[in-house]
C-alpha positions in Angstrom: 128.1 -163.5 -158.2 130.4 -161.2 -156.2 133.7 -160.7 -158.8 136.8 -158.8 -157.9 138.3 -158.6 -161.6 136.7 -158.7 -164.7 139.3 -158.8 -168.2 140.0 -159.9 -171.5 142.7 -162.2 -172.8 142.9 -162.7 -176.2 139.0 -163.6 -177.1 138.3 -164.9 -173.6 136.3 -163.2 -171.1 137.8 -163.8 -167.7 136.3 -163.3 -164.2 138.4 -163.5 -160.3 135.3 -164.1 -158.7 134.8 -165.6 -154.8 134.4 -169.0 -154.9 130.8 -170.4 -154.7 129.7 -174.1 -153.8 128.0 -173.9 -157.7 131.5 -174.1 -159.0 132.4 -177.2 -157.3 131.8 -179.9 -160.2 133.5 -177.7 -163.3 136.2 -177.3 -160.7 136.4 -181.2 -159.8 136.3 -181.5 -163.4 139.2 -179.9 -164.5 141.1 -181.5 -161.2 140.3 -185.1 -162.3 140.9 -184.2 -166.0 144.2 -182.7 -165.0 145.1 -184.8 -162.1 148.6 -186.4 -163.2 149.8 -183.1 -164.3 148.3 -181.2 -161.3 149.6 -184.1 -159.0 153.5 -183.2 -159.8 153.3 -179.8 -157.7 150.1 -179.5 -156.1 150.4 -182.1 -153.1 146.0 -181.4 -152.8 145.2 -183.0 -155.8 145.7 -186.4 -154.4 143.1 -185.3 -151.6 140.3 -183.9 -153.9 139.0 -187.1 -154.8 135.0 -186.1 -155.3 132.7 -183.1 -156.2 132.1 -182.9 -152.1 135.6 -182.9 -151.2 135.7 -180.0 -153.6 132.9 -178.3 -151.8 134.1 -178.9 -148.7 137.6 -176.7 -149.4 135.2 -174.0 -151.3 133.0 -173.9 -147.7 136.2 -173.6 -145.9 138.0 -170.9 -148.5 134.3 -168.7 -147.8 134.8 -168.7 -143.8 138.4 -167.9 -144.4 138.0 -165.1 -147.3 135.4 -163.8 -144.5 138.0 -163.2 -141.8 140.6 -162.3 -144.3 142.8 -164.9 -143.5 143.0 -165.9 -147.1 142.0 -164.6 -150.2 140.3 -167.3 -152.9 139.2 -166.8 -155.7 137.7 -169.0 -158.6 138.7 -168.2 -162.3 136.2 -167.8 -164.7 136.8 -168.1 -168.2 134.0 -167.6 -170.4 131.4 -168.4 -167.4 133.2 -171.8 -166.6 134.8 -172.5 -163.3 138.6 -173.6 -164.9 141.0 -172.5 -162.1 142.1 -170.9 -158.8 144.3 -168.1 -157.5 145.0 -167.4 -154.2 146.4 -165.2 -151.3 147.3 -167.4 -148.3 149.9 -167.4 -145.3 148.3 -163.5 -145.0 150.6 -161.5 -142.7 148.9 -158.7 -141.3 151.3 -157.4 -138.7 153.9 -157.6 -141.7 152.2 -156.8 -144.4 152.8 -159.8 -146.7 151.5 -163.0 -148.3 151.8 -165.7 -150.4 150.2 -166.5 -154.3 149.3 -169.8 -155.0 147.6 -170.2 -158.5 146.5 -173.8 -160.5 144.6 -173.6 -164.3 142.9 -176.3 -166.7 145.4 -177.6 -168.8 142.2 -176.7 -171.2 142.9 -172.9 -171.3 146.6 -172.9 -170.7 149.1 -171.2 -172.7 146.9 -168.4 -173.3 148.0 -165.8 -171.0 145.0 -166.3 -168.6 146.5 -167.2 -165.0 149.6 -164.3 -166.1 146.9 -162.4 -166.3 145.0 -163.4 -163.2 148.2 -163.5 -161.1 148.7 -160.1 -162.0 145.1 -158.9 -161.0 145.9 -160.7 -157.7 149.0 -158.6 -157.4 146.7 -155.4 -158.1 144.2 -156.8 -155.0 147.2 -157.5 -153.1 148.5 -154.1 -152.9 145.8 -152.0 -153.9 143.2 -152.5 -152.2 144.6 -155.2 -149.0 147.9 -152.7 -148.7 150.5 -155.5 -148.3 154.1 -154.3 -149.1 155.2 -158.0 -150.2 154.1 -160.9 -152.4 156.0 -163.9 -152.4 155.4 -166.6 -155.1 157.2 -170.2 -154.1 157.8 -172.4 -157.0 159.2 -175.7 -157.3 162.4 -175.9 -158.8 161.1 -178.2 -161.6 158.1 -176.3 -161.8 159.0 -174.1 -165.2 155.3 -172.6 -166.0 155.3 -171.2 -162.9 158.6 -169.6 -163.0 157.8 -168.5 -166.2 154.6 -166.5 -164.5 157.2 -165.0 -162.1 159.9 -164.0 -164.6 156.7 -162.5 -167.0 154.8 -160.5 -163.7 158.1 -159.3 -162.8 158.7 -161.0 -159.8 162.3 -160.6 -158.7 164.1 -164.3 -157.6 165.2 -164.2 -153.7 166.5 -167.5 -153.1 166.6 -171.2 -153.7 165.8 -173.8 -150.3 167.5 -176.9 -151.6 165.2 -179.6 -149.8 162.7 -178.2 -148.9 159.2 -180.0 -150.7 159.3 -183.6 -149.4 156.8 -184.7 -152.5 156.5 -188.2 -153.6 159.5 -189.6 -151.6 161.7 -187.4 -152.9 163.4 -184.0 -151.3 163.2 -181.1 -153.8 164.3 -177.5 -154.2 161.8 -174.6 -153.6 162.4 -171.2 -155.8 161.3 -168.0 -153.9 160.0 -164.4 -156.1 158.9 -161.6 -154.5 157.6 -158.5 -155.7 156.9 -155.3 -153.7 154.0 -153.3 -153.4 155.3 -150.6 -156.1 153.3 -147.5 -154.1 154.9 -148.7 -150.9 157.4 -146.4 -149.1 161.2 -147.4 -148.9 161.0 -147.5 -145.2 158.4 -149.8 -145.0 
């Protein structure tokens, strides 16, 4: 197994690793487990509806890691599959992309995907040389804000309307952070 971060939080052992098809029922697993809470900002959860569907987006997530279109990667914590982060909408005239991030309501509260977030960050700017990260957050969405406020992410603006989710129209939060060894003129 290929990892691009290995760290501890708290007595946990966690691993960013690439996603591999092996991973597809612990993931599916935590997704059904998880599925109400999961289903109030993550629109895919009502499309990952078996272990193959599940395979299926880790087969695509490879081909697009490969081209660098978008960087997945599973989260490990103590050797089970529990999570995702992610680098997606990848600008590479711009130099910018997106986070995306979802974690087991099993090992949240811990500090894990603040951690793993972060380590993205690191990737992001380190070794991919992207000058911006922008983290979108539902409004509603207050765990994720709170990983924004903690990482240091700095709020840009509000899009009233923007998420059409479940019939109803609702407000998108935007965070950025810059790449820190970036020059001003950039």
């Amino acid at each position: 197994m290929f990892y691009f971060s290995k760290f501890i939080v708290g007595v946990h052992e966690v691993i960013l690793s690439f996603p591999e098809e092996n991973h597809a029922e612990a993931l599916f697993a935590a997704i059904t487990h998880d599925r109400e809470t999961l289903s109030r900002f993550m629109p895919w959860s009502a499309t990952t509806l078996t272990v193959s569907d599940e395979r299926q987006f880790i087969r695509y997530a490879r081909a697009q890691n490969a081209k660098y279109d978008l960087l997945v990667l599973t989260v490990l914590v103590d050797g089970l599959p529990v999570g995702m982060v992610d680098l997606h909408d990848i600008n590479h005239v711009n130099h910018t992309a997106k986070i995306g991030y979802w974690l087991s309501t099993a090992v949240q509260g811990q500090g894990i995907i603040t951690h793993a977030v972060s380590h993205l960050v690191a990737i992001a700017c380190d070794k991919l040389s992207l000058h911006k990260i922008i983290l979108e957050a539902d409004s509603e969405n207050n765990k994720s804000i709170a990983v924004a406020n903690r990482l240091g992410f700095a709020f840009e603006a509000k899009l009233k309307d923007q998420i059409y989710y479940h019939g109803v129209y609702k407000d998108l939060n935007i965070y950025v952070q810059f790449n820190p060894s970036a020059s001003a003129n950039n």
